[in-house]
C-alpha positions, 0 to 999 in steps of 0.5 A: 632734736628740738629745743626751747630757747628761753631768752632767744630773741637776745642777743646770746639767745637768737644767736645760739638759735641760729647755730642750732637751726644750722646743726639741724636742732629745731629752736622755739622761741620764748622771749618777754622782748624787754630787751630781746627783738621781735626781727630775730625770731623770724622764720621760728616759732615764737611765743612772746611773754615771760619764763614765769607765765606757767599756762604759757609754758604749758601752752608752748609744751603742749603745742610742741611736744618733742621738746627735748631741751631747754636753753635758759638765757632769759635775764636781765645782764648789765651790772651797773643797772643791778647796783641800781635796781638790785630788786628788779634784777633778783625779781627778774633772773631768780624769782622768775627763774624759779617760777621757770623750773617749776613749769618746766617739771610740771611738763616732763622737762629733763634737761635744762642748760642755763646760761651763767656767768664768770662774774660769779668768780673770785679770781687768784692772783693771777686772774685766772679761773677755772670751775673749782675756783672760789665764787665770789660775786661782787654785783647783784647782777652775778648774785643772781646768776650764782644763787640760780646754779645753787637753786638748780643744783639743789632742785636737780637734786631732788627732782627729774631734771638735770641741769647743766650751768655754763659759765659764760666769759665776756662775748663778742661779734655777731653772727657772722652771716650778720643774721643777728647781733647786739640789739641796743644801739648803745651797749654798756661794755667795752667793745660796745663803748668803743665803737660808740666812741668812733660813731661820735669822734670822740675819746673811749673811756677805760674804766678803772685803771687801777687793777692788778693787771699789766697795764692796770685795765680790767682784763677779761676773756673775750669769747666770739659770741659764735663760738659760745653758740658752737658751744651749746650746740655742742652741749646739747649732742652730749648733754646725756653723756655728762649727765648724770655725772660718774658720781651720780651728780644731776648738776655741773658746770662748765666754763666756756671761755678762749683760755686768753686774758686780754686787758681793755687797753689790749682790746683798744689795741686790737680794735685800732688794728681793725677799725678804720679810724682809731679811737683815742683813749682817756682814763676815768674812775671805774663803774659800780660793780666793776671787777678786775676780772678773770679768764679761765684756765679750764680744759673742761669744755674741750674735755667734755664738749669736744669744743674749742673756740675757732674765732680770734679776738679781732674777729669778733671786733670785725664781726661787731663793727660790721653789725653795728654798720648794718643793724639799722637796715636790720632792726626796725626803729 
């Protein structure tokens, strides 16, 4: 099998393409590099430019024709830039993604797996979810991401494609052959602003402590970024055994998540546990965009994939201290 990994040179993507090399899938790389590495498509065939350039979707179908999937990661994904630059962010992950799907029918493409995200849920009571639960997007970033699974349905729809959309939680660590990771030095989310904190010796920021949590911190399901690559691998053997669905459908959903909520305290918690000097805390007003959160309580990928995440959330903490110490070896300046 060979698959187009749009997105591949990130840091979801170059992971996903190195799960899939060693499940014997071949990955082609389509990236902009904006924000994806040039070092994490080393050794893979890789186009540079944009998912909206079609005489380069063409180019990339033509030269590899047994194509047999796509995995579509290419968008921008920090929420406090999309509150920011709501315009940049829904040019980026649905006018281009829409450009995208066109290219991709007018080359025979037939299976698309997109890469969604949790944002777009309005969690119960219970901050619990699963892919029944109401969407309610609260940033332009999670907009984006629900307006795409909606533009996918309806295109699935009508047209020779089926399109499986995976919602993905809140991923951590790296590669644990430490072939890639998080590319930016200085990450936005919390495990990224936690080892940022112990590089410079000073105190993490909780963002927010007023949610309805058990400690008041945002709570999410942290997912080792290894595991939500398993995932696509897992996706892309049975992606013809789930679609088209029982009921004729060309278009589902499913979360991909550990099933286990865990407050940003707890996180602290844990990567004191593991790091060799522990990091200090101080609470502050949380950030635009920012949601209590959720965590899911679907079996559906276990159903479905046969998947279950094997990683624990102090793995994934290890796994990212141990990038962060050796991703300037790795990635050049």
């Amino acid at each position: 099998m060979k698959v187009l990994i749009a997105g591949g040179a990130g840091y979801i993507g170059s992971t996903v393409a190195s799960a899939c090399s060693d499940a014997g899938i071949s990955p082609v790389i389509l990236d902009n590099l904006v924000t994806g590495r040039r070092e994490f498509t080393s050794g893979r065939p890789f186009y540079e430019g944009d998912i909206a350039d079609g005489p380069l979707i063409d180019r990339v179908f033509a030269e590899h024709p047994d194509i047999d999937a796509v995995v579509h990661c290419a968008a921008l994904i920090v929420v406090p830039d999309s509150v920011a630059d709501p315009l940049g962010y829904y040019r980026a992950n649905v006018t281009k993604s829409l450009e995208f799907v066109s290219h991709l029918l007018r080359n025979g493409c037939e299976r698309l797996i997109f890469s969604s995200s949790a944002a777009i849920y309005a969690a119960d009571e219970n901050l619990t979810v699963d892919e029944e639960s109401p969407l309610d997007p609260q940033s332009p970033y999670a907009r984006t991401k629900a307006v795409c699974e909606g533009m996918f349905a309806d295109i699935a729809a009508a047209r020779p494609i089926r399109v499986l959309s995976l919602r993905y939680f809140n991923p951590i660590g790296a590669d644990p052959k430490m072939r890639t990771g998080l590319q930016l030095r200085r990450p936005s989310h919390a495990l990224g602003k936690m080892i940022e904190a112990q590089e410079e010796g000073v105190a993490f920021q909780v963002t927010g402590t007023h949610y309805p949590t058990r400690d008041g911190s945002g709570i999410r399901d942290y997912i080792h970024v290894w595991d939500l690559a398993a995932a696509h691998v897992a996706a892309l053997d049975r992606f013809d055994a789930l679609l088209p669905g029982t009921d004729g459908s060309r278009s589902t959903v499913i979360n991909v998540g550990t099933g286990t909520g865990t407050t940003v305290r707890e996180l602290l918690t844990a990567f004191n546990s593991v790091a060799d000097a522990p990091v200090p805390s101080v609470d502050v007003a949380a950030r635009p965009g920012d949601v209590a959160g959720a965590y899911t309580r679907s079996e559906r990928a276990h159903r479905l994939l046969d998947w279950q995440p094997q990683h624990s959330v102090a793995e994934g903490i290890r796994h990212s201290l141990q990038w962060a110490a050796t991703r300037d070896a790795v990635l050049r300046p």
